[in-house]
N, C-alpha and C positions, 0 to 999 in steps of 0.2 A: 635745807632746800637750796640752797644758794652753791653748792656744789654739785648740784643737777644737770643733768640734759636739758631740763626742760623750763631749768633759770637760765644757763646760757644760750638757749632759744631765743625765748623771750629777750632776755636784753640784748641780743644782734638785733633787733627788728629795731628801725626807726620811728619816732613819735608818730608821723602818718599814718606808718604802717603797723604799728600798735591800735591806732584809733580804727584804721580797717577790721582790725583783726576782731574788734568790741563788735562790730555792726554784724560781722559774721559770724559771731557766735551767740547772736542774738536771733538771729533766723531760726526758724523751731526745724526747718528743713537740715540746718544742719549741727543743729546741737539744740537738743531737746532738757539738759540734763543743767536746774538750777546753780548747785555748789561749782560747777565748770564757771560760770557766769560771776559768782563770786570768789573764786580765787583770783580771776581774771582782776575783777575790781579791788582785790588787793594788793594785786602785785602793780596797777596801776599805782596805787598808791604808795606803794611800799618797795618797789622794785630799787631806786636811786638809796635808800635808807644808810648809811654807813655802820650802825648798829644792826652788825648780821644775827641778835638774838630775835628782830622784828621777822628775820626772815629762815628762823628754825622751824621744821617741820610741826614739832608740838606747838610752835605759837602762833602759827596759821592754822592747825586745826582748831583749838580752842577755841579761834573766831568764829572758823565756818561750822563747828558741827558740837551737839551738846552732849555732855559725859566725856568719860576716859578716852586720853588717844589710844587710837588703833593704829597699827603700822600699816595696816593690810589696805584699810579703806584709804588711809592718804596717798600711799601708794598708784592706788588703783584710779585714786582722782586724777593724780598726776600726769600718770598716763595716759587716760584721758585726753588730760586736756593736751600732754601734748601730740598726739596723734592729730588733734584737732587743727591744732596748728602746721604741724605738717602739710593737712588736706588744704586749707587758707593759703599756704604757699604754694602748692600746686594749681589751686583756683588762680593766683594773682600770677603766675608760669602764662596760665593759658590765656590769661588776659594780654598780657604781653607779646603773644605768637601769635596772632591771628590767623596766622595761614597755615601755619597746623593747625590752629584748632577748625579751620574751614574745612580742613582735609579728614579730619576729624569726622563733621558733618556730614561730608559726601559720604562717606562710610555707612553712617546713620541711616542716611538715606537710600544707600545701595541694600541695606539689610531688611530696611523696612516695605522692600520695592515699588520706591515713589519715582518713577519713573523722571517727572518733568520737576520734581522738588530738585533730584539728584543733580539733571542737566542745568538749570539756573546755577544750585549750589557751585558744581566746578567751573562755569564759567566765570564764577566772581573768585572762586580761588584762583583760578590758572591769570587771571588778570592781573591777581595780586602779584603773583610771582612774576610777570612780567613787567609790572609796575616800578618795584623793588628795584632800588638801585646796584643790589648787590646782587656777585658774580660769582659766590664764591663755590666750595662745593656743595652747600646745603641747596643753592640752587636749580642743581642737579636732580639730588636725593628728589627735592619735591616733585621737580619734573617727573622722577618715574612713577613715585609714588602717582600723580597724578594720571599717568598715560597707563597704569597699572589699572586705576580704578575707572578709569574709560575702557580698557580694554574688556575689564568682567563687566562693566554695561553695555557693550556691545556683544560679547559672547550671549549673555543672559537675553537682549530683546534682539537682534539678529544679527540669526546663528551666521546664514550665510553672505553678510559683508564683508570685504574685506576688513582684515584689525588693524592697530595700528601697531604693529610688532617692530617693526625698527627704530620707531622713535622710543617706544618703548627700551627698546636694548640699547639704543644709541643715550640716553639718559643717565641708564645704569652704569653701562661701562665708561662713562666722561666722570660719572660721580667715586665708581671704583677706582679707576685709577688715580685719580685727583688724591684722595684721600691714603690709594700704599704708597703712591710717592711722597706724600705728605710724611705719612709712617719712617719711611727712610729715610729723607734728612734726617728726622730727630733721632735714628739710631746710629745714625750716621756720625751725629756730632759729639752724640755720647758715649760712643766708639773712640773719640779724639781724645776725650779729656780722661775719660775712667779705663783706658786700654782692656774694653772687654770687646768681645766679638759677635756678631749677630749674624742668624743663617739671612745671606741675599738669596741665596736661590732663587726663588721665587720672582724676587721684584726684578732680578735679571734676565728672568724669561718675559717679564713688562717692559722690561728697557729695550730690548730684541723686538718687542711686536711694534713698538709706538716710535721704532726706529723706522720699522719696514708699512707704516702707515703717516706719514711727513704730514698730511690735512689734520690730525689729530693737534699737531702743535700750531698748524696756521692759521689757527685762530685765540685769539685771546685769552684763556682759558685758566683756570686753578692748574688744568691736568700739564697746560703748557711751564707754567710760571714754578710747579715744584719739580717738573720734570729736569728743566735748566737748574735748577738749586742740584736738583740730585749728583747731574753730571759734572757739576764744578765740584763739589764733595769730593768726589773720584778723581785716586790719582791718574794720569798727572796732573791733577787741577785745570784743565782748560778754559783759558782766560777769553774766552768765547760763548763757552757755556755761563760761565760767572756774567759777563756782557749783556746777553740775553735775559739771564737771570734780572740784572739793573733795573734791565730796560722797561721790563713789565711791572717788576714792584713798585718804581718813580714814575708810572706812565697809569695803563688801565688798573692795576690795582688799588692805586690810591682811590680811587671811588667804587671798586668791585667788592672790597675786603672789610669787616668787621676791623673793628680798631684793634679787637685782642687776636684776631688773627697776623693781623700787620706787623704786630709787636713781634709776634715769634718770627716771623720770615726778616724782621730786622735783625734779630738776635743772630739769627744762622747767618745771615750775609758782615754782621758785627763778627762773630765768631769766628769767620772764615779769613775776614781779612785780617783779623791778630794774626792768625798761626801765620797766613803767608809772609803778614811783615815779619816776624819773630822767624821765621826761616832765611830772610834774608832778602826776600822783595820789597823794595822801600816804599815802591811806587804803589802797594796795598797801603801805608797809611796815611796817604789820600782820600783814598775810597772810604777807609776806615771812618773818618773823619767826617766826612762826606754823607756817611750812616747817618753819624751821631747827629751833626748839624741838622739834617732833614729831621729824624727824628723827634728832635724840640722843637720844631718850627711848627712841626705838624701833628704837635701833642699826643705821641705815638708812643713816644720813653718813659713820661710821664703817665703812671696809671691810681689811679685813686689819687690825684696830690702829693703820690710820691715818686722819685725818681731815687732805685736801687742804687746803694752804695757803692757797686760793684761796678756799677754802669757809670758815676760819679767821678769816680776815682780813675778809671781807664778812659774817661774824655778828656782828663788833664792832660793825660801820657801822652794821647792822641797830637793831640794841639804842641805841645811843649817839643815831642820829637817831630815835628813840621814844623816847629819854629814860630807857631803861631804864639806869640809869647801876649800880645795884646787880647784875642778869644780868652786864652786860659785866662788871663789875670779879670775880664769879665765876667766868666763865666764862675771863677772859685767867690766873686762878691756874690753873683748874683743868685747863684741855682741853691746852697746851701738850705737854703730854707725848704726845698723838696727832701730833703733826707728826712730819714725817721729821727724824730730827735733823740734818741735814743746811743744812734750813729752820727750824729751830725757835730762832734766837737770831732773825732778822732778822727774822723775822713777828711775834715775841713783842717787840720794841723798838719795832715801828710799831703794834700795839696798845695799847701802855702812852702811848705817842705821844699816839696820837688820842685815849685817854681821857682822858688830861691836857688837851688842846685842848677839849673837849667841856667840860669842867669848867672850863674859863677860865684853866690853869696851865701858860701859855706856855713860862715855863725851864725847869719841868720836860721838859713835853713836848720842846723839841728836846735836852734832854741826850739822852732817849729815845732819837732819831731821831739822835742821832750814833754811835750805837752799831751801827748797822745799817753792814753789810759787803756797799755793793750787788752783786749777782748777775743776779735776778732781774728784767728790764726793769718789768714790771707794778708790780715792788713799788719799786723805783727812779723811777717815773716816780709812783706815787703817794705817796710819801715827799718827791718835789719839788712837786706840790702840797700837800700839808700845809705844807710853809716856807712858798712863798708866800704862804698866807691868812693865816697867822704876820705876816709880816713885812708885807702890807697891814695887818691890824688893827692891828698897831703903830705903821705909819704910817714902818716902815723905809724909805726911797722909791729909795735907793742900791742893798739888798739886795735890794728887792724888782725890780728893773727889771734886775739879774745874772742873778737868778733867771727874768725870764722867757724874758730872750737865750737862756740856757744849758737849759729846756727849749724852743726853739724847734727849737737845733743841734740837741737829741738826739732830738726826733720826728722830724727831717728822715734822720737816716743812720740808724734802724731800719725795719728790716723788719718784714711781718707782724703789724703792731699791728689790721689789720680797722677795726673802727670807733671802736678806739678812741685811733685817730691826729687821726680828725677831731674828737672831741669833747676832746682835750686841745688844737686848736689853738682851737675854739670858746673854750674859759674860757681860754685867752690871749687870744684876740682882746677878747673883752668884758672881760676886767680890765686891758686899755688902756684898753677906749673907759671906764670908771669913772674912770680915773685922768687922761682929757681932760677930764674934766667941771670945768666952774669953781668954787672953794669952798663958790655957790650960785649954785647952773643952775637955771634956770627949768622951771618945772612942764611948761613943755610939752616941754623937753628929756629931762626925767626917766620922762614917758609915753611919748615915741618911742623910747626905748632901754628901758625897762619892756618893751614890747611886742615885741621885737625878740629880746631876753631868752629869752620867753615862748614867742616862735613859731621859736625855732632849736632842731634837733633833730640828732644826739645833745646834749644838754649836760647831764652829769649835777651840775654846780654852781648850778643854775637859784636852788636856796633861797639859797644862800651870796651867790651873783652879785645878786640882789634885794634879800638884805638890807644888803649893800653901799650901796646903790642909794639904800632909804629914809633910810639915817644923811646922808644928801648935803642 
C-alpha cells in the first residue's frame, strides 16, 4: 500500500487537514461505507510507521476484514477511499473561492427560477469581486461570468429591456486578451532558451487591434501590464516597452496580483535582463538586480521557504558584476538556509567561489570550488568555467587547455542544455582563438577578433572574453 496513489495522497495532506478529512468521512452524506472509516483510522495510526510490512496490503486487510485476502475487495476499498478524498479536496477548493462558489449559487439559482434568491445571490458575489483586492485576470473572467449570468436573467424575466451586452463583452475581451498575452511571454521566453518556435499569428493580429484601441492599455490592467511584457520580448527589445512593463509590476501590480502570479512576471522581467546584459547592455544588470532585490524584500522569490538554487546562484553573479561585493557577501551568509538542503552545500561553495574570484582571491576561491559534489549539470558546467578563467589569469596553460578538452567532452554527451550548449561552446571557442593570439598581435588582429567577440550571440563571457583581449 505504501506505494499507492492513495498513500501518497494521504501523507501530502497536513495533520489539520487529515483531522478534516476524519470529520468528512464521518458524515453519512458523504461516505456511508464503514471499512472507508477504518482504513482511515489506521492509516491515522500507522501512516508515519517506518516498518513498511505495517503498511502492506495483506496486513491492513487482516485488520479490516475476516478470512483470506482478496486482491479485488482491497483494491476496491482503496479506491474508495481515494475517490473520497479527492471529493474532500474539492469541498475544501470551494471553501477557499468563495466567489466561485457564490457564482456557483447564482447558477443554482438561475436554474431553479428563484427570481429574487438569484438577485440577492449576485449582488453579494459581484461585491465580492469588487471587494477583492485583486486585479488580476480572474478578475475579469468573473466579471463576465457574472454579467453573463445577469444577462440570461434579464433575457429570461424581460425580454424587452435593454441587456447588458457591452459590459458583458467588454469583460470578456479585457480577460481574453489579459490571458494570450499572458500565453505569449511564456512562449516567448521559451523560445529564448530551448530555440523552438511558436505560431504568433494570432497574438499578432491582438497586438495590431490593442495598438489601434490605446484606452485598452490606459488603464491599469493585467491586459496592460503583459501586453508591455510582450513588446519588450520582441526584437528590438524596446526599452520603453520594458519601462512600462516596470512601472506597473513595482506600482498597481504589487497589490492587484496573486503572489504566484508575480513570481512568474518577475521571472520574465529576471529573464529578460540576463540575456540583455549577457548581450552586452551593462546597464540591464541593474535592473537585473533590482528584480532580485525587490523580490526578497517582498517575499516574492521565496515560495514555500524556499528560494531556487538557480535563482541563488544568479543573484550572486548579479551583485558581484555591479560591484556590489558587500550585498553578495550578505546575502551568500544569509539566504543559504532557503535552499533545498539537498542543494544547499554546492550552491553555497560556488558562491563563496565566485566571490572569492570577484575579489581577486584565487586559492581561496578553488578550495571553495573543491568542495562542491557535482550533481547538478548547470552548476557543474559553471563551476568549470570558473577554473578556467582561474587558470587563464594565471597563465596555467597545461590546466587550462585540460580544462577545455574536458568541457568540450562534457557539452558533447549532455542533453537538453537549449542554448546554453551553444554559448558554452562559444567561450571555448573564443578562449582558444585568445590563446592563438601571438604575445603581441597587431592592432588589427585584436579589432577583428574584438568585433567578432562583440557580434557572437549567446556569449555570456563577452566582458571576461574582451578583457582578456585588451591585456594582449
Amino acid at each position: 500500500m505504501y506505494k499507492s496513489k492513495l498513500f501518497a495522497l494521504y501523507r501530502s495532506l497536513g495533520t489539520a487537514q487529515q483531522q478534516r478529512l476524519g470529520r468528512f468521512l464521518s458524515s453519512p452524506y458523504h461516505n456511508q461505507r464503514e471499512d472507508v472509516l477504518a482504513l482511515y483510522d489506521y492509516l491515522q495510526t500507522y501512516a508515519d510507521e517506518t516498518d513498511r510490512q505495517v503498511l502492506r496490503k495483506e496486513t491492513v486487510y487482516a485488520v479490516l476484514f475476516d478470512g483470506p485476502y482478496k486482491v479485488a475487495k482491497m483494491d476496491h476499498l482503496m479506491s474508495v477511499f481515494l475517490q473520497l478524498i479527492e471529493r474532500f479536496l474539492l469541498v475544501e477548493r470551494i471553501e477557499q473561492e468563495p466567489l466561485e462558489s457564490q457564482i456557483k449559487l447564482n447558477r443554482s439559482y438561475l436554474e431553479l427560477g428563484l427570481d429574487k434568491h438569484f438577485e440577492q445571490s449576485w449582488r453579494k458575489a459581484n461585491h465580492q469581486r469588487e471587494e477583492s483586492s485583486l486585479r488580476d485576470s480572474n478578475y475579469y473572467r468573473y466579471g463576465y461570468y457574472l454579467e453573463y449570468q445577469r444577462y440570461e436573467h434579464l433575457t429570461k424575466a424581460r425580454r424587452n429591456q435593454a441587456k447588458n451586452l457591452f459590459k458583458l463583452s467588454q469583460s470578456f475581451d479585457t480577460y481574453f486578451l489579459a490571458e494570450r498575452f499572458k500565453q505569449a511571454c511564456l512562449m516567448l521566453a521559451h523560445e529564448a532558451v530551448y530555440k523552438v518556435e511558436y505560431d504568433r499569428s494570432l497574438v499578432e493580429l491582438l497586438r495590431q487591434y490593442v495598438l489601434q484601441q490605446p484606452e485598452l492599455l490606459a488603464q491599469d490592467s493585467p491586459l496592460a501590464l503583459y501586453f508591455y511584457c510582450y513588446e519588450s520580448l520582441l526584437p528590438p527589445y524596446p526599452e520603453a516597452s520594458f519601462q512600462d512593463f516596470k512601472r506597473l509590476l513595482f506600482g498597481p501590480a504589487q497589490e492587484a496580483l496573486p503572489k504566484a502570479e508575480l513570481r512568474d512576471l518577475y521571472l520574465l522581467g529576471i529573464n529578460y535582463c540576463i540575456r540583455r546584459s549577457n548581450s552586452g547592455q551593462k546597464h540591464y544588470l541593474k535592473e537585473l538586480l533590482y528584480f532580485y532585490k525587490s523580490g526578497l524584500q517582498e517575499g516574492i522569490l521565496i515560495q514555500n521557504g524556499r528560494l531556487p538554487s538557480s535563482s541563488f546562484k544568479n543573484m550572486v553573479k548579479a551583485a558581484l558584476k555591479s560591484r556590489e561585493f558587500d550585498w553578495a557577501k550578505a546575502f551568500i551568509e544569509q539566504y543559504p538556509a532557503y535552499l533545498d538542503p539537498k542543494q544547499r552545500a554546492p550552491y553555497l561553495h560556488y558562491a563563496k567561489g565566485e566571490y572569492y574570484y570577484y575579489l581577486g582571491q584565487y586559492e581561496q576561491a578553488m578550495l571553495a570550488l573543491q568542495e562542491i559534489e557535482f550533481g547538478d549539470i548547470f552548476m557543474n558546467l559553471s563551476a568549470r568555467l570558473l577554473l578556467l578563467k582561474m587558470y587563464y589569469e594565471l597563465g596555467e596553460l597545461e590546466a587550462l587547455e585540460a580544462q577545455i578538452n574536458s568541457m568540450k567532452i562534457y557539452l558533447q554527451r549532455k542533453d537538453q542544455l537549449g542554448y546554453h550548449r551553444e554559448n558554452y561552446n562559444n567561450i571555448l571557442y573564443f578562449c582558444r582563438r585568445l590563446l592563438q593570439l601571438p604575445p603581441y598581435p597587431k592592432e588589427k588582429e585584436k579589432a577583428a577578433l574584438e568585433a567578432a567577440i562583440l557580434s557572437r550571440d549567446p556569449l555570456t563571457e563577452k566582458d571576461w572574453l574582451l578583457q582578456q583581449l585588451a591585456k594582449k
